[in-house]
Structures are given as C-alpha cells and as structure tokens.
C-alpha positions, 0 to 999 in steps of 0.5 A: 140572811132571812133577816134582810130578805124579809126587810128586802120583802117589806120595802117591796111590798111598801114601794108596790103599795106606793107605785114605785114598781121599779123599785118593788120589783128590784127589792124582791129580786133581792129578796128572792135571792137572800132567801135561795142563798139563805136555803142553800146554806141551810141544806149545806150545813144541815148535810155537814152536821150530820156526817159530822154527828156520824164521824164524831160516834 
C-alpha cells in the first residue's frame, strides 16, 4: 500500500511540475489517503502481534 501512495506521490509531484493542478491535487489526495490507511494497518497489526506474543508465552 506505501507502494501506491509513493507512485500516487510521484504522478503528483510530475503533474504539478507540468501545471496540471487538477490532476496533482487529486493524485496527493490519493496518496495522502493510501499512506493514513497504510499507518493505521501498521499500528493494528503491530497491537495485535503484540498480544499475540503475550497470549502465545
């Protein structure tokens, strides 16, 4: 998922440097978004892994 929100991060910052803004502002709302989602999923599974390690001993 950090994969696509760099790419998304990439065609942003091309499109800006090209003035097509519309289009730059709309690929970094993408990308913003993959990289909260991809936070989030982070922080989940870190929590869950670590009651798992805590259930398991």
């Amino acid at each position: 998922m950090l994969k696509w929100a760099l790419v998304f991060f990439i065609v942003s910052l091309i499109a800006g440097v090209f003035g097509f803004t519309g289009i730059a502002a709309g690929a970094a709302v993408v990308a913003r978004l993959l990289f909260y989602i991809a936070v989030v999923l982070f922080l989940l599974f870190l929590v869950l892994g670590v009651f798992a390690v805590k259930a398991v001993k």
